[in-house]
N, C-alpha and C positions, 0 to 999 in steps of 0.2 A: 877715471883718471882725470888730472889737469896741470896743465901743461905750459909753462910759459917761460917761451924762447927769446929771451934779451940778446940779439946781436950785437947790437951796441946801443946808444942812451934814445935814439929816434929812429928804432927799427926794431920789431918786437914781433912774434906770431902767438899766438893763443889757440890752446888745444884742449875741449872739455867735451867729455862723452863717457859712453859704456862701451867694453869689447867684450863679449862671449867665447870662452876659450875652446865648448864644446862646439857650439854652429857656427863658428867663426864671424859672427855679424858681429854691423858697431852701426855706433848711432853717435855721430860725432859734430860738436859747433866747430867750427876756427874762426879767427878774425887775423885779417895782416896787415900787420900795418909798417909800412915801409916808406917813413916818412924823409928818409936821404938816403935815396938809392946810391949815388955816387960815391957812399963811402962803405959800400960793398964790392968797391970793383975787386980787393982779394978773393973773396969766394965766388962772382961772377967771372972772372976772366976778360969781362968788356965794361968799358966804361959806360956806365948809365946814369940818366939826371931825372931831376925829379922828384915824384913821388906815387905811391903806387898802395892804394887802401882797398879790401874785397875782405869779404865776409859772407857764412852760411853754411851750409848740413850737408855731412858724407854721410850716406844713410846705404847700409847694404851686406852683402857677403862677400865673398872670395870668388862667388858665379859670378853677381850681378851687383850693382852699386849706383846710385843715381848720387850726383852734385846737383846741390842747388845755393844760388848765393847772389848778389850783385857787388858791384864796386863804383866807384868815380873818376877811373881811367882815364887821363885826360879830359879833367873838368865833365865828364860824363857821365848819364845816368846810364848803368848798365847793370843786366840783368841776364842769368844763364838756367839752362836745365842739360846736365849733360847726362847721358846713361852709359855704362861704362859692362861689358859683358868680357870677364875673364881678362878685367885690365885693358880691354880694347873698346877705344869709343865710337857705340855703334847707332847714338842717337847725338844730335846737337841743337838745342833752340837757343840764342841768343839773343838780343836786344841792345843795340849800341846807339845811344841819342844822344845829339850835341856833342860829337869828344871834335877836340882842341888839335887841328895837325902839326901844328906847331910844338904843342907838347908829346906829340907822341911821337914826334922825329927826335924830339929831348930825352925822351927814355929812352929811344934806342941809340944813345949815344951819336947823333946827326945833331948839325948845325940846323937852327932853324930858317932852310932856303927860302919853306911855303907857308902859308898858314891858308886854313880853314875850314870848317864846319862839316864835318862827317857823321853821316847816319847810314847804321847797318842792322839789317834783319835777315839775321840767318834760322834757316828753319828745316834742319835735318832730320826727318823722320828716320834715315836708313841711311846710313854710309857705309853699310856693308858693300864689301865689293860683287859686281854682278849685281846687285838688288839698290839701285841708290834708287833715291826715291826725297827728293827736296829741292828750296830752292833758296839763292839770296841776290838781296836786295844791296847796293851799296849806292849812295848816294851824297855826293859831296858840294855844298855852294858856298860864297862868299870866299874864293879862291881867290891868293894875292900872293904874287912869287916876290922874294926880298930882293931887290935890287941892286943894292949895296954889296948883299953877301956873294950875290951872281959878280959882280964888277970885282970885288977883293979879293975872291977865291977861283975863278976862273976867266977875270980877263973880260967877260964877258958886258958890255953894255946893252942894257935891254930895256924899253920904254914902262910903262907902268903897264905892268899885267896883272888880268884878272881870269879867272877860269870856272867851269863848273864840267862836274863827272857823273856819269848814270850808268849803272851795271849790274843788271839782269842774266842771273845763273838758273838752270830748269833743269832739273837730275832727275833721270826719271830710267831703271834699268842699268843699261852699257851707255846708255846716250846722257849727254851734257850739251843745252841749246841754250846762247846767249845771244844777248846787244849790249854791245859796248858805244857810248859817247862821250868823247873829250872835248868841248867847246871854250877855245879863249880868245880874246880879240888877237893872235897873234898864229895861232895853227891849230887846226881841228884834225881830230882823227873820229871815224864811225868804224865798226865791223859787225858784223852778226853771223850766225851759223852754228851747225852742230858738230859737235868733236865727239867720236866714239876713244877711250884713252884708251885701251887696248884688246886687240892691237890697233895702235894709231889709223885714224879715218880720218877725216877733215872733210866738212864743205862749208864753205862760208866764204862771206866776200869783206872788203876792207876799202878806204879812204884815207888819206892822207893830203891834208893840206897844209904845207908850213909857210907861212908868210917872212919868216925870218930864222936859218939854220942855224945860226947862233947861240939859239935858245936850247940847244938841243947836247952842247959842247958837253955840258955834264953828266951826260947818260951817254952818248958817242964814244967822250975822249975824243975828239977827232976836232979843229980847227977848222969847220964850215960855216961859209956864209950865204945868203942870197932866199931864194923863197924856192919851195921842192913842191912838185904835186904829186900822186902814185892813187891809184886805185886796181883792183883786181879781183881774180877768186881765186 
């Protein structure tokens, strides 16, 4: 078969493969190219901007199925292996370099507050439940909150900020151990420890330091000012 889905004049999917009607397997290309997401907001329901291109091979049966493909997701090079067992994804490797946070606030329909440079390495051998077994990597620099859109959309005045993020996930079993760091010239957060998700365990400890609670008005809602410390476990 082949297959070519014209949504409208700059938004197209493409579909070329084989299906076997006896062993149910296929062997299939796509390409998407979704080059003005915003005027699909009829069939998405949310408004999205942008643009959104991925491409690569569904190769498998009705047990078992692997993707494999990359895209440019926010000016990104990226790259996936996903294994799918009975429609359930029970393997993930990923590859996300260079994406844009500014564009990726764009497609999901967010104003661009932040911009900057996100790199992720996800590497899921097992996310079956009871048996995980992986880990990721997220990593974001060159972090710059828009000031302008902080001042005109919540009131907020805030000096020039810059920031950088580091976040270390380790699935290994029931257990999930991380470090999380948030570093900006304006308020730091640390925490580390391990969380068993069920039933709920927790031990890990955490920091908090805000130099200015202002900054915080849009994730609160809440009208605070002045500078906050907190640490614990």
């Amino acid at each position: 078969f082949e297959i070519k889905l014209v949504l409208n004049e700059n938004n197209t999917i493409y579909l070329k493969g084989n299906y076997s009607l006896f062993s149910q397997s296929f062997d299939i290309l796509y390409k998407i190219k979704l080059q003005e997401l915003k005027t699909l907001k009829p069939l998405t329901s949310t408004q999205l901007n942008g643009q959104f291109r991925t491409d690569g091979t569904l190769k498998g049966d009705m047990a078992f199925l692997t993707l494999d493909g990359k895209s440019d997701v926010a000016s990104s090079a990226t790259t996936y292996h996903i294994e799918l067992t009975e429609f359930n994804p029970t393997s993930i490797i990923a590859k996300i370099s260079d994406a844009k946070l500014d564009e990726l606030l764009a497609l999901g329909g967010q104003k661009k507050y932040a911009s900057a440079i996100i790199n992720l390495d996800v590497n899921f051998k097992d996310i079956t439940q009871h048996k995980l077994d992986g880990d990721v990597t997220l990593k974001t620099k060159n972090g710059k909150l828009n000031s302008k859109l902080m001042l005109s959309d919540f009131n907020v005045t805030i000096p020039k900020t810059t920031f950088t993020m580091n976040f270390d996930v380790n699935l290994k079993g029931d257990e999930v151990k991380y470090k999380y760091d948030f570093t900006s010239n304006l308020f730091k957060i640390l925490s580390s420890g391990k969380v068993i998700p069920e039933p709920l365990k927790t031990d890990l400890i955490y920091s908090l330091n805000v130099k200015e609670l202002a900054v915080l008005k849009p994730i609160i809602g809440a009208d605070v000012r002045g500078d906050f410390k907190l640490n614990g476990s």
